[in-house]
C-alpha positions in Angstrom: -4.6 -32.5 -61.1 -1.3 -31.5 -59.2 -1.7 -27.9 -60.1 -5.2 -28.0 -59.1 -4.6 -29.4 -55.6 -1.8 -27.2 -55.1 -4.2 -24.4 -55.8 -6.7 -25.6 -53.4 -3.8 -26.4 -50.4 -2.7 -22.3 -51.3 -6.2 -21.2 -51.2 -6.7 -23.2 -47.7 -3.7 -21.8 -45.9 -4.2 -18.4 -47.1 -7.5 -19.0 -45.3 -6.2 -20.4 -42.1 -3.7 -17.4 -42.0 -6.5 -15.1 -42.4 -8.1 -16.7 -39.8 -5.6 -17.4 -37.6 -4.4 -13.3 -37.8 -7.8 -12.5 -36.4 -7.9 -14.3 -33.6 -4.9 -13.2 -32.9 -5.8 -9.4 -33.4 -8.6 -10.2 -31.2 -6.7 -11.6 -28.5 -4.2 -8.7 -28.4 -6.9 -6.5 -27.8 -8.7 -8.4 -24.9 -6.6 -6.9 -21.6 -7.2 -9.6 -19.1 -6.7 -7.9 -15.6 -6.4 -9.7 -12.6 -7.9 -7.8 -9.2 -8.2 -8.3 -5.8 -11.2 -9.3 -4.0 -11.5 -6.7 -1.8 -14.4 -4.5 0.0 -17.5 -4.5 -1.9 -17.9 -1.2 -2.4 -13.9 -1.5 -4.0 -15.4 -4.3 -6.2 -18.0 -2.3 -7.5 -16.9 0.4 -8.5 -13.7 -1.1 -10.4 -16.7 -3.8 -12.3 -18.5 -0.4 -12.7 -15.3 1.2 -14.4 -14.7 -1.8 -16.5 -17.9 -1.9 -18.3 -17.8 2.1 -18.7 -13.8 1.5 -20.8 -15.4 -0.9 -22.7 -18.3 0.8 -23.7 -16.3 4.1 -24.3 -14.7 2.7 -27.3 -14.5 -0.1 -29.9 -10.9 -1.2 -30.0 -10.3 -2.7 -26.4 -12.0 -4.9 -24.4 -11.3 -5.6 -20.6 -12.2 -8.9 -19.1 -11.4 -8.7 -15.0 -10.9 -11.5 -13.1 -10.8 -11.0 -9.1 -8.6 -13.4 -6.5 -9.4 -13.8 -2.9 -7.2 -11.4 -0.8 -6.2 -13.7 1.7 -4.1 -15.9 -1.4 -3.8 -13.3 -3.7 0.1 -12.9 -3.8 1.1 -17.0 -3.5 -1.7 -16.8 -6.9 -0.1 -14.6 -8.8 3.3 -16.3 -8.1 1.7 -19.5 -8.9 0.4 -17.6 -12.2 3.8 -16.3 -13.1 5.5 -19.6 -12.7 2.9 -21.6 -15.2 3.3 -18.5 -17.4 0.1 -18.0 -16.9 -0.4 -13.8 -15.9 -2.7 -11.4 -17.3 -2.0 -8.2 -19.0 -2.6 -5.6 -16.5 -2.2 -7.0 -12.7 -3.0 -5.0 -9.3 -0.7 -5.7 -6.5 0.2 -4.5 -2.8 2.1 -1.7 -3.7 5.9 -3.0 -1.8 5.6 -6.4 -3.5 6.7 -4.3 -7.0 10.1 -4.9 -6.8 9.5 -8.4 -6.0 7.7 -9.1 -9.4 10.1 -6.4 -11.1 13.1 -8.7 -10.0 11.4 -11.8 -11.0 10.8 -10.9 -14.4 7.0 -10.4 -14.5 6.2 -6.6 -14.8 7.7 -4.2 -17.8 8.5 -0.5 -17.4 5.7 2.3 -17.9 7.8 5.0 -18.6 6.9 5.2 -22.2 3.5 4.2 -21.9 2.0 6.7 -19.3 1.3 10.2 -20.4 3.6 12.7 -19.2 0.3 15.1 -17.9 -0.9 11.9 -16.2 2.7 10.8 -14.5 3.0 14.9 -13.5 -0.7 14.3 -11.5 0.3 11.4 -9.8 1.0 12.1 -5.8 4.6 11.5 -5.7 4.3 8.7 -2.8 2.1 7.0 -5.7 5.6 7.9 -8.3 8.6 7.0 -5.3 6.6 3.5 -4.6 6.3 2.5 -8.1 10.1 3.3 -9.2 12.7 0.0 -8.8 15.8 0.7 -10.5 15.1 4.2 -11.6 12.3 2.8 -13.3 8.1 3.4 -12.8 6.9 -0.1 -12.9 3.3 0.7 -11.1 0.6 3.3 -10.5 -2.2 3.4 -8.8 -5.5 5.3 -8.3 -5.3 5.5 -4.7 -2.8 5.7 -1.4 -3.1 5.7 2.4 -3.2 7.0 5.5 -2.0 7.1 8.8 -2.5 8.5 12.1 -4.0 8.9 15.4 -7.7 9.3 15.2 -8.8 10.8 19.2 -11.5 12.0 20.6 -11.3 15.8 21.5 -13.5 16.1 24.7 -11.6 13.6 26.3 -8.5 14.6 25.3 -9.0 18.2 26.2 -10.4 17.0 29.8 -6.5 15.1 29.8 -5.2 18.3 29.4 -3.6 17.1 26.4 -2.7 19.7 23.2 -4.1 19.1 20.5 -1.2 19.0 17.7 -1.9 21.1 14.2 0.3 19.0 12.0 3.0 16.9 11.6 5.1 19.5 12.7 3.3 20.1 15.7 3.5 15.8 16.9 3.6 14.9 20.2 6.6 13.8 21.3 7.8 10.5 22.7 7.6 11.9 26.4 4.0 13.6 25.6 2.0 11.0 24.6 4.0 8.8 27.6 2.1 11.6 30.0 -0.8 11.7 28.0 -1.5 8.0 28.2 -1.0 8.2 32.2 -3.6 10.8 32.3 -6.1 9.1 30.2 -5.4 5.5 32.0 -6.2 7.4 35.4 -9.3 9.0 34.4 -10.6 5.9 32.5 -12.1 3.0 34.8 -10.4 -0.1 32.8 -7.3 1.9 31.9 -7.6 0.4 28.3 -7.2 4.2 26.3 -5.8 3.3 23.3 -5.8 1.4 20.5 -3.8 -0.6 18.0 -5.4 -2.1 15.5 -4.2 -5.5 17.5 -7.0 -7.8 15.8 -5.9 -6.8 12.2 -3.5 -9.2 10.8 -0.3 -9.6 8.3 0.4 -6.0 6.3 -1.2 -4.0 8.9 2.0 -4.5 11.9 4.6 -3.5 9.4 2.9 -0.7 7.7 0.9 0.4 10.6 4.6 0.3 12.9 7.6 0.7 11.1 7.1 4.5 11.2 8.1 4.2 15.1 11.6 3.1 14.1 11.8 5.2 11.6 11.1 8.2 13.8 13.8 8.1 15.7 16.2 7.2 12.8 16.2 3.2 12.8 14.5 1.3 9.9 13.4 -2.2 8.4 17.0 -2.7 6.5 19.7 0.1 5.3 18.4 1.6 2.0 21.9 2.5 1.1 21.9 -0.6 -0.4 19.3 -2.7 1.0 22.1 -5.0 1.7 21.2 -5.8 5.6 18.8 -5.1 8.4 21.5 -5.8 10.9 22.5 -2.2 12.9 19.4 -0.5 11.7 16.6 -2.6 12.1 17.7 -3.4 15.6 19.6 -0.2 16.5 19.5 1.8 20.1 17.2 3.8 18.7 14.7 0.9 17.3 15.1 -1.1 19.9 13.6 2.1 22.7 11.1 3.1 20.5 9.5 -0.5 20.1 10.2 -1.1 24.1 8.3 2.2 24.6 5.2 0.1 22.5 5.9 -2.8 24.6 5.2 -0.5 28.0 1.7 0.8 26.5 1.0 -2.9 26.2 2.4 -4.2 29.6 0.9 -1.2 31.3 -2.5 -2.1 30.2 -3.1 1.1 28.4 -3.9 -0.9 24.9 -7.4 -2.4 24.6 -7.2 -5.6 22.7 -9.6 -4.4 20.3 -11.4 -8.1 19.4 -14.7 -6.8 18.6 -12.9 -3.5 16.3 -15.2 -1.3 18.5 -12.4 0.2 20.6 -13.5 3.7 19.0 -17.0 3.1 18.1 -18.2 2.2 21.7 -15.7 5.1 23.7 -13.6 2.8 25.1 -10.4 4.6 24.2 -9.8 7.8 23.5 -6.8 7.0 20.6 -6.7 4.8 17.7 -3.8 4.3 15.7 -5.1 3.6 12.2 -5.4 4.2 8.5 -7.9 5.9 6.2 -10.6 3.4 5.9 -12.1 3.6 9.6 -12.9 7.7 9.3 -17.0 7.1 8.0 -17.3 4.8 11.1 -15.3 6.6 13.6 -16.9 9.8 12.6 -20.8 8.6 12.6 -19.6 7.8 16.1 -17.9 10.2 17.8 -19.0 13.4 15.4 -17.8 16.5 15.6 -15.3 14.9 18.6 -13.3 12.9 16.4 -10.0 14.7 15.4 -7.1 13.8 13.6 -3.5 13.7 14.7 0.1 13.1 13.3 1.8 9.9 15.0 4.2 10.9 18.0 7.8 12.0 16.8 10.0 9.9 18.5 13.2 11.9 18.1 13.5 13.0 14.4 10.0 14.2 13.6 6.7 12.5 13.3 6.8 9.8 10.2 4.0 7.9 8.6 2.8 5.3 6.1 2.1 5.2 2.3 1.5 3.0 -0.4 -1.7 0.5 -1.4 -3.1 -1.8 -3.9 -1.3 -0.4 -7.4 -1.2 -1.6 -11.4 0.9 -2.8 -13.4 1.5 -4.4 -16.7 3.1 -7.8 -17.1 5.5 -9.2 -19.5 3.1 -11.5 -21.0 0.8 -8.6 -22.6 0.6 -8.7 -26.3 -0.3 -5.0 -26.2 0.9 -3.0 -23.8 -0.3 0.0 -24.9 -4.4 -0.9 -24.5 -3.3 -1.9 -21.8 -1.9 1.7 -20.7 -5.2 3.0 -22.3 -7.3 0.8 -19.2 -4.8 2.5 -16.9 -5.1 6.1 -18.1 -8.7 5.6 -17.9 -8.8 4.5 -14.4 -6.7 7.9 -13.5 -9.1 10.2 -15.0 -10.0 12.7 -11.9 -14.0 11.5 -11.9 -12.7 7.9 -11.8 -9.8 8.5 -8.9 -12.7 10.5 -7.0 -15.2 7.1 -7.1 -12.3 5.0 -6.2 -11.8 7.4 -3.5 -15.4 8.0 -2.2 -15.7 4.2 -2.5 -12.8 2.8 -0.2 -12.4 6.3 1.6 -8.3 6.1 0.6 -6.3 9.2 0.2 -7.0 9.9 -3.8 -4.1 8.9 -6.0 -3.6 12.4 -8.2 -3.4 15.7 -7.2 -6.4 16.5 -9.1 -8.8 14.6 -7.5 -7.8 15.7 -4.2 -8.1 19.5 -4.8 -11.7 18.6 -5.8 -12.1 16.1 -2.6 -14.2 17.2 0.3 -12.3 14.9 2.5 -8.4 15.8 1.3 -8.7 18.5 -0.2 -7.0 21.9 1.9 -9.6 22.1 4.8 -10.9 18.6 4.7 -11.1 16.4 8.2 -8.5 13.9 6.6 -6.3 16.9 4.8 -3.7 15.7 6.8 -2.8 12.4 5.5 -2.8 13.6 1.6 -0.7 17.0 3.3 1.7 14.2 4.4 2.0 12.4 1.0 2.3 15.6 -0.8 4.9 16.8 1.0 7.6 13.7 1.8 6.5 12.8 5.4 5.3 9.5 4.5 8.0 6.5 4.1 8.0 3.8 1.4 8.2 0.4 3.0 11.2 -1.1 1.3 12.1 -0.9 -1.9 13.7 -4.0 -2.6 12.8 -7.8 -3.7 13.3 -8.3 -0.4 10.4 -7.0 0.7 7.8 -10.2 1.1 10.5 -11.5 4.0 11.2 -8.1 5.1 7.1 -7.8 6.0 7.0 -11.3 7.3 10.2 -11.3 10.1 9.1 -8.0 11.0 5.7 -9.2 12.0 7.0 -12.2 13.6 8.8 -9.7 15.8 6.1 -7.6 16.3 4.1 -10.3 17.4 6.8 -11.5 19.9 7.5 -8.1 21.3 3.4 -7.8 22.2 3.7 -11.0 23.9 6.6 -9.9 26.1 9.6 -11.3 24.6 12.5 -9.0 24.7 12.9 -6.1 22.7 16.4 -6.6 21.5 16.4 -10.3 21.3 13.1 -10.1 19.0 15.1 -7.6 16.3 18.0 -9.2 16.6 16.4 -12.4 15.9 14.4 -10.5 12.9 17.7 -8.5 11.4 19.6 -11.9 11.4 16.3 -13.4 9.5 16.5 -10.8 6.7 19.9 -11.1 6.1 20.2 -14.5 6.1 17.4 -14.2 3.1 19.0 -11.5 1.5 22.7 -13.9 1.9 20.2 -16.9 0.6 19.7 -14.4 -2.6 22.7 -13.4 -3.4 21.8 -10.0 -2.6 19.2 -10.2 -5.4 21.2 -8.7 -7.8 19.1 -6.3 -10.4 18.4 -8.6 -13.5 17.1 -5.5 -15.4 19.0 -4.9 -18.4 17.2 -2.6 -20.6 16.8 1.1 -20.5 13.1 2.2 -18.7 11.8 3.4 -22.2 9.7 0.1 -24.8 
């Protein structure tokens, strides 16, 4: 009788362990992936994408979940504290280091394919690396410029630049915005993007203290903002803003029609308003390097990128989700869907819009060739972003220049103090 039950408890475990091995196979190779809610055509395509991985092979399924934009960092965080993240996880691109410190992303080094890493645009590569390090990729990047409108620039008597090489300066575009104020019956020429909110002041902005040679913090060691972030040369190119403002040259843009309707002649803006700003103006619109305010003309990068988290049970399938999403055809239908600058080198030599001769050749020139600036790389970053537009908002509404930075530089070091200079908690070598 003993033998016999004993038989029948081995033969029931052996069960449960068969079992309990499958659903765990099966779990491994279900990548959850977390997205954010963005524009619909964004959301479409990626569902689109999803369901073409999973139907290209047996082994892998993807399941995505989307957040709401508005919430979708203080979700993940929440996510990350219950120990609750998915495998695969898109994020703003600057936030990396922030999740890299905390714990919650693992290294791709080993995982991505050297052909795939070598197509890559390297602003895609320099804002993925923390630590030496590629934590993120992603299938798209940005743009930034000055989108005008020829005819009334050329009735200014205004030049219109070639490249970034070719920028306006500082003292330029000062008499070029006189010009166009006096032959314009509100004064209003240009616009800022002012009824955007959050990301859009730092990324859209930081490139005119970094023209002249300031910055958010010293990258040396990302150790303090104070003396760069609020240096002579910061401080005069953000009072030279504050004048466009106080001298009623900037529209305040509520209805996003500054363009559109031909109340300015100059927008300062990113990729995504080039379908609707050229539907508009037509074979008017052109497209211009910001003004160099000392040492040449800089500009933005970086956007929503991937990444795998710690709690993935198979890090490789999930790579193989990644890979697929940086095939050229599936860059180019992220790309024709959200309008970005496509994310491999690939894909924009085969781009009627990037690609050499394209209308918007000149933001994937800049990214190709180093004139675009990370935003910080450090864990930092999330306060860095947030003092910054504080200050930018205080500067528009006419608080001092200097006091505003000073204010802000003070802030970030205070955080970075509070942090203990978040010292790198990576201990293991880039490679699984």
């Amino acid at each position: 009788m003993i033998v016999k039950k004993w038989r029948w408890l081995s033969l029931l475990t052996a069960l449960l362990l068969l079992v309990s091995g499958c659903q765990e196979t099966d779990f491994q190779n279900t990548i959850q992936v977390w997205a954010h809610s963005g524009p619909q055509a964004e959301r479409q395509t990626i569902e689109r994408q999803v369901k073409s991985f999973n139907a290209s092979q047996e082994d892998i399924t993807v399941e995505l979940k989307f957040l709401p934009e508005g919430s979708y960092n203080s979700q993940v965080q929440a996510a990350a504290i219950s120990g609750d993240l998915p495998d695969v996880l898109e994020f703003d691109g600057p936030f990396v280091y922030n999740y890299v410190w905390q714990g919650n992303l693992i290294p791709l080094d080993g995982l991505l394919a050297p052909e795939l890493r070598q197509d890559l645009l390297p602003s895609i590569i320099e804002q993925g690396t923390y630590h030496d390090c590629l934590y993120s990729v992603g299938t798209f990047d940005s743009g930034l410029g000055l989108y005008g409108n020829r005819s009334k620039l050329q009735a200014a008597g205004a030049r219109i630049p070639q490249g970034n090489e070719d920028a306006w300066t500082a003292a330029e575009f000062e008499e070029i915005l006189a010009t166009l104020a006096q032959q314009d019956p509100d004064g209003q020429i240009l616009d800022l993007k002012l009824n955007y909110r959050g990301e859009w002041f730092t990324y859209g902005f930081s490139p005119i203290i970094q023209s002249p040679g300031g910055d958010l913090i010293n990258r040396s060691d990302y150790q303090s903002a104070d003396g760069v972030l609020n240096s002579k040369p910061a401080v005069a190119a953000m009072q030279e803003l504050q004048s466009w403002l106080q001298r009623g040259y900037v529209d305040p843009n509520i209805d996003d029609a500054a363009f559109t309707e031909g109340r300015v002649a100059l927008s300062w803006a990113a990729h995504p308003v080039y379908q609707n700003y050229f539907e508009a103006v037509g074979d008017d619109l052109v497209l211009l390097p910001l003004p160099n305010f000392g040492k040449g003309s800089k500009t933005g990068q970086g956007s929503w990128n991937w990444g795998i988290t710690n709690k993935s049970l198979n890090p490789k399938a999930a790579m193989q989700f990644l890979e697929f999403l940086l095939h050229t055809d599936e860059v180019l239908a992220m790309s024709n869907a959200n309008g970005a600058v496509p994310g491999t080198q690939s894909a924009i030599a085969k781009s009627p819009l990037y690609s050499e001769g394209g209308p918007l050749r000149l933001f994937s020139s800049q990214l190709l060739t180093g004139k675009s600036i990370p935003r910080p790389q450090t864990p930092a970053y999330p306060v860095i972003t947030s003092v910054f537009q504080e200050a930018f908002a205080d500067i528009r509404h006419g608080t001092d220049v200097e006091t505003a930075l000073n204010r802000a530089a003070a802030a970030i070091d205070e955080d970075i103090q509070d942090n203990e200079g978040y010292p790198s908690v990576i201990t293991s070598t880039c490679q699984l």
